[in-house]
N, C-alpha and C positions, 0 to 999 in steps of 0.2 A: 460622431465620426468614428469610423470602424475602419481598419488597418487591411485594405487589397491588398489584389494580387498582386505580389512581385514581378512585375510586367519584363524588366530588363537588368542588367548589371553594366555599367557603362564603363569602359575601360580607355583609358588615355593611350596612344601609342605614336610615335615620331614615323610610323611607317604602316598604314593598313597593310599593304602587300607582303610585308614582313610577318602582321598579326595574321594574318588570314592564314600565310602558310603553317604556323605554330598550330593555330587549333585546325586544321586540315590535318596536316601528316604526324603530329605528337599525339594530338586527343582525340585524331580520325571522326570531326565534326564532318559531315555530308552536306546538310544542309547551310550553303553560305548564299548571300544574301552579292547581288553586285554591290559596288559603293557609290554612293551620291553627293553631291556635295548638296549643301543648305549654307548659304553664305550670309542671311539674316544672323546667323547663328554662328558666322566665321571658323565652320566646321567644316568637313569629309564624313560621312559616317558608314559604316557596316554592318549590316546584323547577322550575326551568328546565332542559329539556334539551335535548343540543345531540347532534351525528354520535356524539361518543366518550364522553362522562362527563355529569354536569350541574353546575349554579350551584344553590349554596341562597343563596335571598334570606331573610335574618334579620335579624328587626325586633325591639326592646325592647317585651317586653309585658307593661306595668307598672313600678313606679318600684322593683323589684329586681330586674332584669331585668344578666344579667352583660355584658352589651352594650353597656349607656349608658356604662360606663368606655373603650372602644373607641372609642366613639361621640364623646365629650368630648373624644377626643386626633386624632379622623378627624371631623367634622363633617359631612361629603357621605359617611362611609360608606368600606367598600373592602374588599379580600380580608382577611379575618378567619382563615382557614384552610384545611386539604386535609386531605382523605380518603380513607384507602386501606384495602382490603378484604383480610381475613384469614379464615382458616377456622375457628380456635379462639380464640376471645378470651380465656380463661384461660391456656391455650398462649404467647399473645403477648405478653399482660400478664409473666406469669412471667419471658417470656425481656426484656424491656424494662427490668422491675427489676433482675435477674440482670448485668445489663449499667449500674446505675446510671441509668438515666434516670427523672428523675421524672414518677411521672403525676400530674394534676389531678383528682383526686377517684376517687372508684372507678367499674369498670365501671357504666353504667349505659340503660336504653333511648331509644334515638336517634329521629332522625325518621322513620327510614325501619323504625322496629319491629323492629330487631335491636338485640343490647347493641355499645358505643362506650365508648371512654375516649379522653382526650386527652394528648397527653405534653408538657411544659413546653418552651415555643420556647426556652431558655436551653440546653437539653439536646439541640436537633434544628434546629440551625444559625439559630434564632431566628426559624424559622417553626411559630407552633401546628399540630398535628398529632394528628387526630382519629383514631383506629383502629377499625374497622369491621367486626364479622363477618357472613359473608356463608359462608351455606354453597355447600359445591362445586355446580357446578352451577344457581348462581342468576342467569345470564345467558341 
């Protein structure tokens, strides 16, 4: 297993339209993404993109939403996690158990419509840690 691209930065926030204006008019970001919701995922999400990677702005959508615990201990919000790009997600998964690390639920489809699993911050220096497939060639 070899360490991808850094595909995203996922940032928690109690208000997209709040985060959107911050990196609009502070960090004069151009490129913004509309917001969508994924309710499998009891999320809103955003993409901000920047020169190298993007920001997902992620908002609680609805009161089971796995955010608002985040959210209760961060109040304004803040990096929630990172995303990096693999070519087989079964492949990666395999070799992540293989190696004891736990994942957080099973593979399942992300925001940007390929399969994702996340591996437990206890296990990956106690930062959450999203895994991403991305087939070769999709840059």
């Amino acid at each position: 297993m070899k360490l991808g691209r850094l595909n995203h930065i996922g940032v928690a926030t109690p208000s997209i339209a709040t985060s959107v204006a911050l990196y609009r008019d502070l960090l004069g970001a151009t490129r913004i993404g509309e917001p969508f919701d994924l309710p499998a995922q009891g999320v809103k999400v955003c993409f901000v993109d920047t020169p190298n990677t993007q920001i997902e702005l992620i908002e609680p959508l609805g009161d089971a939403s796995p955010i608002h615990g985040f959210l209760a201990k961060n109040p304004a919000g803040g990096q929630h996690h990172v995303c990096y790009e693999v070519p087989d997600i079964a492949a990666a998964k395999a070799w992540f158990e293989g190696r004891g690390v736990r994942l957080l639920g099973e593979p399942r489809i992300g925001a940007h419509g390929t399969p994702v699993f996340f591996l437990h911050p206890k296990d990956m220096g106690g930062v959450l840690t999203e895994i991403m497939e991305t087939p070769a060639g999709a840059h």
